[in-house]
C-alpha positions in Angstrom: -154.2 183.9 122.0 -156.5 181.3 120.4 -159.5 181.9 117.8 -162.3 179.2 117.8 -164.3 179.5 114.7 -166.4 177.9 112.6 -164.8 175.3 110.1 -166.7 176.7 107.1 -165.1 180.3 107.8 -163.5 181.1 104.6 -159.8 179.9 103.6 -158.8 183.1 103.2 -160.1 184.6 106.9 -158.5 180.9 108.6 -155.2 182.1 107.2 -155.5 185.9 108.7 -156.4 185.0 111.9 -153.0 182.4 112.0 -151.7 185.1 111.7 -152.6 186.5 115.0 -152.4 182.3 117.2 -153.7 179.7 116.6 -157.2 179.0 115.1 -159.2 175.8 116.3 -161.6 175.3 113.6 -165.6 173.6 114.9 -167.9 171.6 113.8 -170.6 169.1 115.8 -172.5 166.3 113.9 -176.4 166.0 115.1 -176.3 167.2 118.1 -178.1 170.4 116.9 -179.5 172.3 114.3 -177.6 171.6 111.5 -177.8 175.3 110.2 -175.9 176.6 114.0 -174.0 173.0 114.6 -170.6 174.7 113.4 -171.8 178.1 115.5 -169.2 178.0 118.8 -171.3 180.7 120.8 -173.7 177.8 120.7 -171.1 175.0 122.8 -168.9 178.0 124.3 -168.9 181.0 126.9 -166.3 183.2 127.1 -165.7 184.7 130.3 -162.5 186.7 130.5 -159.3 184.5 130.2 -162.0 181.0 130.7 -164.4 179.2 128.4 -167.5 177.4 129.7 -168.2 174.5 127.4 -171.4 172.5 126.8 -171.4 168.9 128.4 -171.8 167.3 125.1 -169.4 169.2 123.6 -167.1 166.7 121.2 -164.0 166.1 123.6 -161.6 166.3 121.1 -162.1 170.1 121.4 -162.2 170.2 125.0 -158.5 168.2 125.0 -157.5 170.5 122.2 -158.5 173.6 124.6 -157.0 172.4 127.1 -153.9 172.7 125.9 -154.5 176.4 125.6 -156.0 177.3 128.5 -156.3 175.8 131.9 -159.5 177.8 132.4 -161.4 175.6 130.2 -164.7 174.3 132.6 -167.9 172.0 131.9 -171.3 173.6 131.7 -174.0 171.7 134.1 -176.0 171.0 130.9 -176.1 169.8 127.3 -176.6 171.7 124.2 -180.4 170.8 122.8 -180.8 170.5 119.1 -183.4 173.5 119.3 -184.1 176.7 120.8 -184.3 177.3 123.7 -182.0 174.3 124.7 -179.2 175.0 122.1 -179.5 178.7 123.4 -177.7 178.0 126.9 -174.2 179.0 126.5 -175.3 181.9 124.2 -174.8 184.6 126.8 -172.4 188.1 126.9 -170.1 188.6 129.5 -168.5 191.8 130.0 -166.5 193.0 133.2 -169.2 194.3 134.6 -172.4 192.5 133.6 -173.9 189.4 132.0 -176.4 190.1 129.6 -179.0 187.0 128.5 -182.2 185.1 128.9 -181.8 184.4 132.6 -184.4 181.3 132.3 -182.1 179.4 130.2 -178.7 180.4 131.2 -176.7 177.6 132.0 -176.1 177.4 135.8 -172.3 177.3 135.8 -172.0 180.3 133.9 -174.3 182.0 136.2 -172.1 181.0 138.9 -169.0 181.7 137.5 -170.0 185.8 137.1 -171.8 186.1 140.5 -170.3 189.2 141.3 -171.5 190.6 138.1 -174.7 192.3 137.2 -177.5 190.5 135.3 -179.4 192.1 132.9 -181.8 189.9 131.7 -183.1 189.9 128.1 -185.9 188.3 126.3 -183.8 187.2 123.8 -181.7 183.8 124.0 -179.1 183.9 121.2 -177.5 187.0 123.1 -174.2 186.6 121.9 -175.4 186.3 118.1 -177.4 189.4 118.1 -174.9 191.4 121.1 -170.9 192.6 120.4 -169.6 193.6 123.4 -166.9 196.1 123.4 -165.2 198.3 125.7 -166.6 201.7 128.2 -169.6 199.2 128.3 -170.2 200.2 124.7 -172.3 197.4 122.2 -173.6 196.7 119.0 -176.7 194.7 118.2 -178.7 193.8 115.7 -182.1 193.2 118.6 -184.5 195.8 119.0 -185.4 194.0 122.8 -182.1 194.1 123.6 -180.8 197.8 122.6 -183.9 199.2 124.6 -183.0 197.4 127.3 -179.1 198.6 127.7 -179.8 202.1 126.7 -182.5 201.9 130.1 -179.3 201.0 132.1 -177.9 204.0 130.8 -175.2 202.1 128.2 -174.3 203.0 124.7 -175.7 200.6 122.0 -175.6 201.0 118.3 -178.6 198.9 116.9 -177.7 198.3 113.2 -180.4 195.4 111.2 -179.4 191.8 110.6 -181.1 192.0 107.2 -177.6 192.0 105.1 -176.0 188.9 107.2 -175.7 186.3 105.9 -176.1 182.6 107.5 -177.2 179.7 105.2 -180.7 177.9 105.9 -182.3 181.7 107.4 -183.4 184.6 106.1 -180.6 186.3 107.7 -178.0 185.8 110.6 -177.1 188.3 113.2 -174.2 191.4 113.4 -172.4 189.7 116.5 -172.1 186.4 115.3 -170.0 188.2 112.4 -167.9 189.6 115.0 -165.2 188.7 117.7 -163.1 191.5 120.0 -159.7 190.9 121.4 -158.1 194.1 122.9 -158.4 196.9 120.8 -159.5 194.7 117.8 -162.7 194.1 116.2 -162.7 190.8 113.7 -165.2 190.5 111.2 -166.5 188.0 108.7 -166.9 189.8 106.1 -166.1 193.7 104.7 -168.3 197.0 106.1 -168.2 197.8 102.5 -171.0 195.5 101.5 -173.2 196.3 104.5 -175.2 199.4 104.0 -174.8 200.8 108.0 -171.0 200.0 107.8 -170.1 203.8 107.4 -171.8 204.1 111.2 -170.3 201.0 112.2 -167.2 201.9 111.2 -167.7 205.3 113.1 -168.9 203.4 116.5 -165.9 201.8 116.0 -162.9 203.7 115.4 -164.5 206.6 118.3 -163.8 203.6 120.8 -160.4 203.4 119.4 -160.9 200.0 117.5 -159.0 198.4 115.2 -160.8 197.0 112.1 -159.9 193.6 110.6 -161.7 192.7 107.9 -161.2 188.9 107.0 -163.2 188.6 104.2 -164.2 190.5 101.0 -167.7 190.4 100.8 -171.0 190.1 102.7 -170.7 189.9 106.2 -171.3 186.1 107.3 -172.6 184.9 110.7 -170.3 182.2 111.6 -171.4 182.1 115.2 -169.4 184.7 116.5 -165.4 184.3 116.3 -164.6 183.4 120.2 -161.3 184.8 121.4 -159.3 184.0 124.3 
């Protein structure tokens, strides 16, 4: 498996998740926000075993993925430098359902998960705000979006965004702390400096997770850590 991050992840979390394969480490140059131009849930969807990547995504990455994965498609559009354009690719994909701001999703991903159920939320950066996990269980740190899942009858765990950190805002987001592989949950940063970690770490471990804690200290929205 492969680990696309952002390059100013910590040294000591790159090293960890070598550990696991290979880490591609991202950054862009002006062609967004500077603040979120490192975030790869901005430029990438996941979906499954294939990645949907922005148009204007720098090709050395694309070649570089490539490599990696033969599922590795183009997006019909480009990444904007603000919201809602740089929100596009920001979507959650689960077996089951896509869950996003169905104005702004880019049209490949939407017909790549046709079969799949849309649930359609107000909020754009889904992916930031949304971890999906498995038994169509989440966590989020979006008050929209957890009233909208538990009225399709799904577990979600709302826990505030106050405590994460991202440089330039006030605060970042849980999910974009986060990445899931199997029975693994990544995170940038230690539950022990977050003040809901006890009931994360509860959510968790009753799903039958795996916690790896790559750094110790505040959680850190990196902009998500994308796994495939």
């Amino acid at each position: 498996m492969f680990f696309i991050v952002n390059k100013n992840i910590p040294a000591a979390a790159q090293n960890i998740l070598t550990g696991y394969g290979e880490v591609i480490l991202f950054e862009t140059d002006g062609i967004t926000d500077n603040e979120i131009s490192n975030h790869p849930d901005i430029f990438f969807c996941v979906i499954g075993n294939k990645i949907v990547c922005a148009q204007n995504t720098p090709k050395k990455y694309i070649e570089r993925l490539n490599k990696f994965s033969s599922n590795c498609t183009a997006g019909n559009s480009d990444v904007g430098y603000d919201y809602p354009a740089n929100a596009k690719y920001n979507a959650v994909i689960t077996d089951r359902y896509i869950i996003h701001n169905k104005e702004i999703t880019d049209e490949a991903i939407l017909q790549s998960v046709s079969d799949k159920k849309f649930i359609n939320v107000k909020q754009g950066y889904t992916r930031c705000n949304l971890l999906p996990l498995k038994n169509d269980c989440f966590i989020t740190s979006d008050r929209g979006i957890e009233n909208i899942l538990k009225q399709e009858g799904l577990s979600c765990l709302y826990v505030s965004p106050k405590e994460v950190l991202l440089p330039g805002f006030k605060h970042g987001f849980f999910g974009g702390a986060c990445g899931v592989f199997d029975n693994s949950v990544f995170i940038l940063g230690s539950l022990n400096y977050f003040s809901e970690g006890n009931a994360v770490k509860n959510y968790l471990t009753g799903l039958g997770y795996e916690l790896c804690e790559l750094v110790d200290g505040k959680l850190f929205d990196g902009g998500s850590i994308l796994i495939v």
